[in-house]
N, C-alpha and C positions, 0 to 999 in steps of 0.2 A: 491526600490527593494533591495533585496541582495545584501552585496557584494562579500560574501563568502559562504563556508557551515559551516563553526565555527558560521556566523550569525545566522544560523537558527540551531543552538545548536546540529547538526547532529554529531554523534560518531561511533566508527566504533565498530562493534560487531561483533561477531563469533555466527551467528542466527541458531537458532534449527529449521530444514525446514523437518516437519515429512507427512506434507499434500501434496508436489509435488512429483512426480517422476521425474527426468530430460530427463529419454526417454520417456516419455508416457504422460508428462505434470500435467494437471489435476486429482490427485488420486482419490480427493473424488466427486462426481456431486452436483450440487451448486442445491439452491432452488430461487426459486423468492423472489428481495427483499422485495417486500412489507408482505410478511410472518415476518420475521424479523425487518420490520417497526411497523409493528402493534402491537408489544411486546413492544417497546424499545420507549421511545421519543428522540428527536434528541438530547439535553445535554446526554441521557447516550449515544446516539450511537457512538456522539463523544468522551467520556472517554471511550469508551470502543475501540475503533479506535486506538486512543492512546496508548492505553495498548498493541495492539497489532503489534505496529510498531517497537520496538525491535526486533520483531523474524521474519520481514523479510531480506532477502537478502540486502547488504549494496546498491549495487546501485536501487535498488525498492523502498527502502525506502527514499532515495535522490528524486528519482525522484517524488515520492509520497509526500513528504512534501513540496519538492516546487510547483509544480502543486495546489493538491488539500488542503492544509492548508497556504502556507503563500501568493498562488494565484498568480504564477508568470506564466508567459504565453511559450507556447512550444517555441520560439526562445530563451527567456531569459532561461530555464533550458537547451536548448542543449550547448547556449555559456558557461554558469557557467561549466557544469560539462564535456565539450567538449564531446561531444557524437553529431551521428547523430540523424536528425529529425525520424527516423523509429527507430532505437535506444531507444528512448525516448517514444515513441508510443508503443513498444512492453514492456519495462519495468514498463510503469505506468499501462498496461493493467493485466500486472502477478503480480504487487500489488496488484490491485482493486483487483484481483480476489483472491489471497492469501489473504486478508484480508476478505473478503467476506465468504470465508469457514474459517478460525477461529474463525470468529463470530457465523456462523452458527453451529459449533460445538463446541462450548463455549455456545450456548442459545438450541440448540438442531436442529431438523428439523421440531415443529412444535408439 
């Protein structure tokens, strides 16, 4: 596993966040993913995943790259980045989903 976030090549950015509101959450409403499956095969959906982890929020995207690309498990990413277990749950969840609507509004609604 990791032993740092410089391991997993993590940089801190100042991300352009035009699709959340911070009072309101969710601006834009999401479509099911297999809409967006059935466009895309998994090599591009992961370069295009990719592309779009710059522009989230820096700890989303911590939490999002250890979780679901280098596959480290919810204790190992709450110890690494000292955060708690709900902590960690609520930020990997506002990834998926910010990454979900930039896909979807990068590929269309259908």
């Amino acid at each position: 596993m990791l032993k740092s976030l410089k391991d997993a090549g993590l940089e801190i950015l100042n991300p352009v966040d035009q699709t959340f509101d911070p009072k309101e959450h969710e601006a834009v409403a999401t479509e099911p993913w297999t809409s967006i499956d059935s466009r895309l095969d998994a090599s591009e959906i992961a370069r295009r995943v990719k592309e779009c982890l710059p522009k989230l929020p820096d700890a989303q995207r911590q939490v999002l790259i250890l979780r679901d690309i280098e596959g480290a498990d919810s204790a190992e990413v709450c110890d690494l980045l000292k955060i708690s277990a709900t902590n960690q749950r609520v930020l990997l969840h506002r990834a998926r989903s910010h990454v979900r609507v930039m896909l979807e509004l990068e590929l269309g609604r259908g």
